[in-house]
C-alpha positions in Angstrom: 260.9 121.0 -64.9 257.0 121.2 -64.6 254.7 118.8 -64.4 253.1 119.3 -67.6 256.9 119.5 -69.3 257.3 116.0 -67.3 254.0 114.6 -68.9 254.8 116.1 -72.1 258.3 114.5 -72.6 257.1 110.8 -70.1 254.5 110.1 -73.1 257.2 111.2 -76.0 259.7 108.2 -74.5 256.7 105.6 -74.1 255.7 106.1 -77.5 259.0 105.8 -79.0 259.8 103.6 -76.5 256.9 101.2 -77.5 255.8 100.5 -74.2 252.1 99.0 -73.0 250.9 99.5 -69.5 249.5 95.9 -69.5 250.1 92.8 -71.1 249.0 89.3 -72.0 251.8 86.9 -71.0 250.9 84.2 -73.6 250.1 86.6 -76.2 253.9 88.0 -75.4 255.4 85.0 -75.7 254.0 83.4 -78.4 254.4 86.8 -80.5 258.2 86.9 -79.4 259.0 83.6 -80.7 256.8 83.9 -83.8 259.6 87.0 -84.7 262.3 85.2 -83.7 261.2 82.5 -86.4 260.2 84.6 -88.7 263.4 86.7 -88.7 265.6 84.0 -88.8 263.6 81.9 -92.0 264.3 84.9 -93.7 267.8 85.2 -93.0 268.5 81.8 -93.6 269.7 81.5 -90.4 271.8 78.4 -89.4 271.9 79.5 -85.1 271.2 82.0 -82.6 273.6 83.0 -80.6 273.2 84.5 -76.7 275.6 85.7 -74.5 274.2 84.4 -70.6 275.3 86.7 -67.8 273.2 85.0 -64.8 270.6 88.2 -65.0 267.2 87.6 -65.7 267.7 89.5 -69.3 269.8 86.8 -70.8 267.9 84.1 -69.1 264.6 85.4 -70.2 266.2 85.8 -74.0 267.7 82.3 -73.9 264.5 80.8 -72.9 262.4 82.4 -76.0 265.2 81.7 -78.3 265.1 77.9 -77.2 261.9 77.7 -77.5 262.2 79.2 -81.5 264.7 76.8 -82.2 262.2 73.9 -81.2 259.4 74.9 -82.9 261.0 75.8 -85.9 262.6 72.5 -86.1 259.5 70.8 -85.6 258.2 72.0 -88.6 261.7 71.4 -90.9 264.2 73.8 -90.4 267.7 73.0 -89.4 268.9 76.1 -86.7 270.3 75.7 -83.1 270.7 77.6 -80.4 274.3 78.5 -78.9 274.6 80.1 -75.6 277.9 81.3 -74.0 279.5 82.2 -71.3 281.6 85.1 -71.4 283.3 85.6 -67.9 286.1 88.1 -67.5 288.6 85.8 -66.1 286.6 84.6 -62.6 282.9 85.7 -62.9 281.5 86.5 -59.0 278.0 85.4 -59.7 278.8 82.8 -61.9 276.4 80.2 -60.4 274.0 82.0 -60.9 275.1 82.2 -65.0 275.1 77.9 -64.4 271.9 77.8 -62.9 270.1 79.9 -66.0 271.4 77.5 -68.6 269.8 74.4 -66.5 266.8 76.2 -66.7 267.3 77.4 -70.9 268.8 74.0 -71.9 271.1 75.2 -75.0 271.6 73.3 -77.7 275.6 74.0 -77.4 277.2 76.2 -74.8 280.7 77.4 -75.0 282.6 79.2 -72.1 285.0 81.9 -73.4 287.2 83.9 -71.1 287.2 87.5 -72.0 290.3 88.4 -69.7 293.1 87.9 -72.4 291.9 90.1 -74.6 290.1 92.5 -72.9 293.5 93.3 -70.9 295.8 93.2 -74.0 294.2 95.8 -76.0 294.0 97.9 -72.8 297.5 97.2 -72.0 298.5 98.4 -75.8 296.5 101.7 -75.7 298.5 101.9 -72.8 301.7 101.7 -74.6 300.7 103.4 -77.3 300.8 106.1 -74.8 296.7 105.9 -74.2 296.3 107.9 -70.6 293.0 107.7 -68.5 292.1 111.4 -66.0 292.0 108.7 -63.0 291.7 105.0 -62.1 288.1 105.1 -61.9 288.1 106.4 -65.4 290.2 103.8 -66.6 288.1 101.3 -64.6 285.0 102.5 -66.3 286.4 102.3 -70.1 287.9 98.9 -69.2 283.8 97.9 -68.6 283.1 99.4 -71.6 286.0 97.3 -73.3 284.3 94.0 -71.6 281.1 94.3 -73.0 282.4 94.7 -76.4 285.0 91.8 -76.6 281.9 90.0 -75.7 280.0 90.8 -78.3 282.9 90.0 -80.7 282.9 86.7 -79.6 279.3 86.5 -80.2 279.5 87.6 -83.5 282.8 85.4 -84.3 280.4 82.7 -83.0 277.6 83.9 -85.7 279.4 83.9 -88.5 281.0 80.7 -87.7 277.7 79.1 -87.5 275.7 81.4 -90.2 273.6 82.4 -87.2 272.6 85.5 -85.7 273.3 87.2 -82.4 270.4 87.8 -80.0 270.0 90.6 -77.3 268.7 91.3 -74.3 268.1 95.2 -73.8 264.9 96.4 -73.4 262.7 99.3 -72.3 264.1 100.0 -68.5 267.7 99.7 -70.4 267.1 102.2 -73.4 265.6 104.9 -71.4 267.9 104.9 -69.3 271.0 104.1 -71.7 272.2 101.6 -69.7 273.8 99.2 -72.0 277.7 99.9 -73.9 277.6 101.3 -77.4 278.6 98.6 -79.7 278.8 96.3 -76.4 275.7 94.9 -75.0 273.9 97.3 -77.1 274.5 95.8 -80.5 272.6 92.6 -81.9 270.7 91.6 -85.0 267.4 91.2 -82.7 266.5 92.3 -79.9 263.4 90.4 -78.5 262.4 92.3 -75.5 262.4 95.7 -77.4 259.1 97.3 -75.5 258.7 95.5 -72.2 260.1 97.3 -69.3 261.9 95.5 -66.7 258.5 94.2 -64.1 257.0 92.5 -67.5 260.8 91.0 -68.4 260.4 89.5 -65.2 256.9 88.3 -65.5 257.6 86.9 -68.5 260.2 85.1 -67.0 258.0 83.9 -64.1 255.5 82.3 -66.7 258.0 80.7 -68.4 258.6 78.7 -65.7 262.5 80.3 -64.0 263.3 79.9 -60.7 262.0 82.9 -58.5 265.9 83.9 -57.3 266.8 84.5 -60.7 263.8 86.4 -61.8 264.3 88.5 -58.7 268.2 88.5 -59.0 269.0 92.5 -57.9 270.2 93.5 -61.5 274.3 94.3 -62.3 276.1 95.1 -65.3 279.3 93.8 -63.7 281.3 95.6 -65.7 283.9 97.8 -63.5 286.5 95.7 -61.5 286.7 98.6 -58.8 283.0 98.0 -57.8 281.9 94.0 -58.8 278.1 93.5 -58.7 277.2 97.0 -58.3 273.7 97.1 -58.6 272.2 99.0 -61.9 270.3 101.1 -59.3 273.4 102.3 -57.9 274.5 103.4 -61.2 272.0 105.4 -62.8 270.2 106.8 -59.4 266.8 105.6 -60.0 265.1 102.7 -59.1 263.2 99.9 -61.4 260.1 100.3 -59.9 259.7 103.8 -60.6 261.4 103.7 -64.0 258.4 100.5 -64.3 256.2 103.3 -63.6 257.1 105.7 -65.8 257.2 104.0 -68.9 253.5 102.3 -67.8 252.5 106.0 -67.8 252.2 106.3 -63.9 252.8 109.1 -61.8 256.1 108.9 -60.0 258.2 111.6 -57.6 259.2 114.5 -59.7 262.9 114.1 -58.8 262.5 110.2 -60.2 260.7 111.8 -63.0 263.5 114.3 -64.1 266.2 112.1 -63.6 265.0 109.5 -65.8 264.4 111.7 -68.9 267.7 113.5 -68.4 269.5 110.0 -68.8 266.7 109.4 -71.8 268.0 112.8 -73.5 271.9 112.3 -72.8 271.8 109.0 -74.3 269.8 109.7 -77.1 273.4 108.8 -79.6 273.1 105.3 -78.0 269.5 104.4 -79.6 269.9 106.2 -83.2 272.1 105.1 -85.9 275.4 107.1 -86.6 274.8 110.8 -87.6 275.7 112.2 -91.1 275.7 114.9 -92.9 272.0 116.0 -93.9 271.3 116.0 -97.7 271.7 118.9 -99.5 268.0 120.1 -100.4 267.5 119.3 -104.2 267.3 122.7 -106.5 
């Protein structure tokens, strides 16, 4: 791939993407929880709701949806915010998970363990006569199965509490289509849609969390075969230089390449289901 093929397609992605090289920290908070508010007045929403998985994502999320749930009770409204916890059975970094809520102060928190349920609908595709190519396949599609038992309990929470689930993808995570399909990857609002990963974490830093956890090297934690892998690991890039892309920078070719092949090949993961198109009128 060229370098004007590189430029060509780096601009595409930060455009649709939505990305700014440089931002206001006060301007980006305030305007994050002015469309929290605003989304949830008009859905008559009762809660938010926030899965917390110890990474600076979630804690950065649970702090700006705290912070709506304040100020829109100050001025009337009745909402809260739930947070939970949603370890498969025992979570590795889960102090870390207990230190982000003493910093986010929910309103509620409840701890749900994934494990039962994760493992029994594995274990009956299994008998259903489900196979998996090799362990590590089956490893991987057991992550995938995580991510979306906790979003189930997310949403069970929701509708339980006529609220509305939050998420905490962003920029660095769409290009690279790092989040689960219906996992991680599905909420009714996503607050951090635009900022790439050094901005998640300055916004972090200026709300006031604890520099470990801003700095915390980020993991999925999804596949039991390797715990805490980092993202970097997975997806052969680093955040810096996927920082620097979407900020319109020039980074090493390779870097370059790699992040707009995982851009293309995860293109189904950011559009809505495809359909049939419709039949051109007479």
């Amino acid at each position: 791939m060229n370098s004007t093929t590189i430029l060509q397609h780096q601009q595409q992605i930060i455009q649709e993407l939505g990305v700014q090289p440089m931002i206001e920290l006060n301007h980006e908070l305030q305007h994050r929880i002015a469309f929290i508010c605003a989304y949830a007045r008009a859905a008559r929403a009762q809660a938010l709701v926030l899965g917390i998985s110890g990474g600076v994502d979630s804690l950065v999320v649970g702090c700006l949806a705290q912070r709506a749930v304040k100020q829109m009770r100050a001025e009337g409204e009745t909402i809260h915010f739930v947070a939970m916890r949603l370890p498969y059975g025992t979570q590795v970094d889960a102090a870390d998970a207990e230190a982000c809520l003493q910093v986010i102060q929910p309103d509620r928190c409840l701890n749900v363990d994934i494990q039962p349920a994760t493992d029994a609908l594995m274990h009956q595709l299994e008998v259903a006569g489900q196979g998996f190519s090799t362990v590590q396949r089956r490893d991987f599609i057991l992550g995938n199965i995580k991510a979306r038992q906790r979003m189930i309990a997310q949403y069970t929470c929701a509708a339980a509490e006529n609220g509305l689930v939050l998420g905490s993808d962003h920029a660095a995570e769409a290009v690279t289509g790092f989040f689960t399909k219906y996992g991680d990857g599905a909420a009714d609002l996503m607050p951090l849609t635009g900022l790439n990963k050094r901005q998640v974490r300055a916004l972090g830093r200026y709300m006031g969390a604890p520099e470990h956890l801003v700095e915390k090297i980020p993991t999925a934690d999804l596949e039991s075969l390797n715990p805490m892998q980092a993202d970097e690991a997975s997806f052969g890039v680093r955040y810096t230089q996927i920082d620097d892309f979407l900020e319109g920078k020039s980074i090493e070719p390779e870097a370059a390449e790699r992040i707009i092949q995982l851009f293309l090949g995860s293109a189904h993961k950011r559009h809505m289901p495809a359909h049939p198109p419709r039949p051109l009128a007479d």
